[in-house]
C-alpha positions in Angstrom: 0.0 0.0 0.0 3.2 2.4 1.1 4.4 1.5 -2.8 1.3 2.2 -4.7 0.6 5.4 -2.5 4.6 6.7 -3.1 4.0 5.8 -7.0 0.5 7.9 -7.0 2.3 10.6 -5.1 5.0 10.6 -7.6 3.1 10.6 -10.6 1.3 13.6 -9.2 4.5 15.3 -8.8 5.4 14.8 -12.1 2.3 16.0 -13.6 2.1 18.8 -11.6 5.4 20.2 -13.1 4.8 19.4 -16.2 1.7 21.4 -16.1 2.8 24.6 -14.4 5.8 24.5 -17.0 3.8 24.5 -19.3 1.2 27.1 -17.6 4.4 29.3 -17.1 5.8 29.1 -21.0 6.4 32.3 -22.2 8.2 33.7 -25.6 9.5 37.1 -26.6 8.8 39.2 -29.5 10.4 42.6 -30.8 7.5 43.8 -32.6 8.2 47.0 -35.1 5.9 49.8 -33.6 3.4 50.0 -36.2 2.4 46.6 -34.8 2.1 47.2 -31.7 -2.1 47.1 -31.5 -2.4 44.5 -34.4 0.0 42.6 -31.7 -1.5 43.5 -28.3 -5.0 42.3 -29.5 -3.3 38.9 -30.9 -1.4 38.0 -27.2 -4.5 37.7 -25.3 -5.8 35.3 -27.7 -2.6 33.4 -28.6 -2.6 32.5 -24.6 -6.1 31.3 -24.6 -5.9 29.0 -27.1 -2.1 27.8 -26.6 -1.3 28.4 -22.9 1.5 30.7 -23.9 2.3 34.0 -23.0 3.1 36.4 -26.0 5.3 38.8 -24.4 6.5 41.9 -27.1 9.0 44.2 -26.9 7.9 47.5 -29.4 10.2 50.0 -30.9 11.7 51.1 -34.5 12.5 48.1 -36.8 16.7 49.4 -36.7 16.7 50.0 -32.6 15.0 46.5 -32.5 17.4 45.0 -35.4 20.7 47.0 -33.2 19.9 45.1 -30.0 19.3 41.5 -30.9 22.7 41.4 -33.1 23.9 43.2 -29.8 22.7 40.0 -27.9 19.0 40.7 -27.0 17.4 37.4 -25.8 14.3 37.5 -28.0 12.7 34.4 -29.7 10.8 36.0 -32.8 11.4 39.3 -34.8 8.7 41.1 -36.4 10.2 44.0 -38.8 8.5 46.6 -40.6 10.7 45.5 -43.5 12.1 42.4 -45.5 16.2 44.1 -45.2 16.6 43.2 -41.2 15.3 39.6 -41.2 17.3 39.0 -44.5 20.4 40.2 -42.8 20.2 38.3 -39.8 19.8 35.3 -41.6 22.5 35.8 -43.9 24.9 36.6 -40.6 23.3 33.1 -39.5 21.0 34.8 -36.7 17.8 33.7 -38.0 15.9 31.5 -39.9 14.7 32.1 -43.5 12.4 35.3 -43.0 8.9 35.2 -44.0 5.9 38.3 -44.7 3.5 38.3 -42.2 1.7 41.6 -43.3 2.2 44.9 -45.6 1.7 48.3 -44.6 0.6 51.5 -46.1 1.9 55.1 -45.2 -0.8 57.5 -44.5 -0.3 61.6 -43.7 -2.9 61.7 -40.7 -4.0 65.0 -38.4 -6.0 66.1 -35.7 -7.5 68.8 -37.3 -10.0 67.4 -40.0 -9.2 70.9 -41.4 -6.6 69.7 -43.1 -7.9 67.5 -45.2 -9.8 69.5 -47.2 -7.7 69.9 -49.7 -7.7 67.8 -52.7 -3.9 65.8 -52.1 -1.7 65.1 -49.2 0.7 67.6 -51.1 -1.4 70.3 -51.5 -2.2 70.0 -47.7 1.3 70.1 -47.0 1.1 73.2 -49.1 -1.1 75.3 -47.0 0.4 78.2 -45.2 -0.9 77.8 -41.8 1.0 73.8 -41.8 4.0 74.6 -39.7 5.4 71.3 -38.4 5.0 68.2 -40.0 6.3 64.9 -38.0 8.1 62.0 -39.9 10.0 59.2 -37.9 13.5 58.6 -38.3 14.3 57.6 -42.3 17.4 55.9 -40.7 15.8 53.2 -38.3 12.1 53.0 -39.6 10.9 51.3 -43.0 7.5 53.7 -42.5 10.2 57.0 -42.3 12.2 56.0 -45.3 8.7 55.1 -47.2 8.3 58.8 -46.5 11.1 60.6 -47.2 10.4 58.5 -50.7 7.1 60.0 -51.0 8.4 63.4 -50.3 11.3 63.1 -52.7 9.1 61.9 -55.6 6.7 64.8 -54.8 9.6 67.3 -55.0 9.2 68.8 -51.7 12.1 67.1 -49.3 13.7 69.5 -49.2 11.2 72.5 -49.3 9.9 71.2 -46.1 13.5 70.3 -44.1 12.6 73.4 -42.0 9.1 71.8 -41.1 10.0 68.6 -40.6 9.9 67.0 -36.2 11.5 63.2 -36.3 9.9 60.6 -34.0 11.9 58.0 -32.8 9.3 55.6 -33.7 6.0 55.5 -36.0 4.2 55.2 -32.6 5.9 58.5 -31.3 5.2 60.0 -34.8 1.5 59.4 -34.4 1.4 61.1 -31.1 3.1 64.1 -31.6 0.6 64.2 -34.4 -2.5 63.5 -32.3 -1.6 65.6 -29.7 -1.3 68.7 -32.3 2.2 69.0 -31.3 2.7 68.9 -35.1 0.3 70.0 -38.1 0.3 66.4 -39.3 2.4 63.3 -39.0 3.3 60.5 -41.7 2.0 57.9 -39.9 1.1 53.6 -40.7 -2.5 53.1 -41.2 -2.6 50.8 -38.6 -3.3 54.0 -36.5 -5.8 55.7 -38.1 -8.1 52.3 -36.6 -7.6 53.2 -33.3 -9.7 55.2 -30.6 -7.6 58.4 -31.3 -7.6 57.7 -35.3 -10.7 58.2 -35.4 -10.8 61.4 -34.6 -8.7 63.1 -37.1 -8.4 62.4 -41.0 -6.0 61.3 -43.1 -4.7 60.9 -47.1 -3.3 57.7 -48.0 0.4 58.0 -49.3 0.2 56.4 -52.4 3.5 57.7 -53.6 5.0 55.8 -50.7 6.3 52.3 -51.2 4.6 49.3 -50.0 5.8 48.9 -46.6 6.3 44.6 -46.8 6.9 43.4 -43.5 8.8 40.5 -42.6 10.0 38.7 -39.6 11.8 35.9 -38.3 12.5 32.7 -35.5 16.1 34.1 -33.8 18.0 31.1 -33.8 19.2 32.3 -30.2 15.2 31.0 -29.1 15.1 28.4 -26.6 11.4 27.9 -27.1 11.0 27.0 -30.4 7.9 25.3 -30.5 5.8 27.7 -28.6 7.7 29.9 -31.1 5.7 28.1 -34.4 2.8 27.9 -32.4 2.6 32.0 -31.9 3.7 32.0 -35.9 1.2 29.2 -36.9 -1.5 31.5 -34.9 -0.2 34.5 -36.9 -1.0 33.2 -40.3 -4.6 32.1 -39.2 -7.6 33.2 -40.4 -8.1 34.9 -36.8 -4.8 36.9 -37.3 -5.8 38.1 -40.7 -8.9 39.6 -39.1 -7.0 41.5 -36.6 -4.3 42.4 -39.5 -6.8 43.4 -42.0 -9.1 45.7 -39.1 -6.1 47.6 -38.8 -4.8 48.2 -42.0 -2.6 45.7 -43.6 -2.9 43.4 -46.9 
């Protein structure tokens, strides 16, 4: 009886930790800042149906790309481009990249004003339009697709004097719906959200496609619970959340 009870007991053990391991499994995910609500809506539902916590780290695609080949222990990498991932796994710090979703520049305000006019350009062109925010063409995909835009439209470097640099899209769209700035070169992504919906926006056609790409870190401990998050990302589920806030 002392046997049979010490082999129940022992089996209980055993299951018990095998459950809150895998109660307790966890990944981590740089996520590019225009992803961030696409992301935050996805985590909650990731955990419900797998048991594993989705936990993102959100900033521009180049800081993001700087600190995991600086070491950063992150399982996953979601760019706002298809350069970073490519890179890392050419340097042998990834695995072969794949898109997960494509992005679209927009020129969004607070003041519904502003749109009025028949272009983006010709809004730019408007006397009263004194600061105009555009994220960093150096570390964001969504910056460079700007400076493009701008560039093809001839006005670059008109508006240099005009022009307030956000760290990140995120930061862009804030200085934008705060009307710290005129307007703001934002993802479209934003223009879905509580504060979106209050101002207007042109879509920056002239800008390229921003193609998004991302990639398992071969550094990942987890792998696994890795596919599983990417497995959920390419559902049908994930394509409602991707497509209600702007992305193909």
């Amino acid at each position: 009886m002392k046997i049979i009870r010490f082999v129940v007991a022992l089996i209980l053990i055993v299951l018990m930790s095998f459950v809150s391991a895998f109660a307790g499994e966890k990944i981590s995910v740089a996520v590019a800042a225009n992803f961030i609500s696409a992301f935050k809506e996805m985590a909650p539902d990731v955990k419900a149906k797998t048991k594993i916590k989705v936990e993102g780290t959100f900033s521009s695609t180049g800081n993001l790309y700087s600190q995991i080949t600086n070491g950063a222990p992150y399982d996953l990498f979601l760019s706002a481009d298809e350069e970073r991932p490519a890179k890392l796994n050419k340097d042998g710090l990834a695995e072969t990249p794949f898109v997960y979703a494509r992005g679209q520049v927009v020129l969004w305000s607070a003041n519904k004003d502003f749109c009025k006019a028949k272009t983006w350009q010709e809004a730019l062109k408007k006397k009263p339009v004194k600061k105009i925010a555009v994220t960093n063409t150096q570390t964001s995909p969504y910056g460079a697709a700007a400076k493009k835009a701008l560039e093809k439209a001839g006005m670059w470097d008109a508006l240099q004097s005009k022009l307030v640099n956000g760290e990140t899209i995120a930061q862009t769209f804030q200085y934008a719906s705060t009307s710290a700035v005129d307007a703001g070169f934002c993802a479209m992504s934003a223009t879905v959200s509580d504060e979106g919906k209050k101002g207007c926006f042109y879509v920056v056609r002239e800008a390229p496609e921003i193609i998004q790409s991302a990639c398992i870190l071969k550094r990942t401990t987890n792998r696994a619970a890795v596919q599983k998050f990417i497995e959920f990302l390419n559902s049908p589920a994930a394509k409602e959340i991707k497509v209600k806030y702007g992305y193909r």
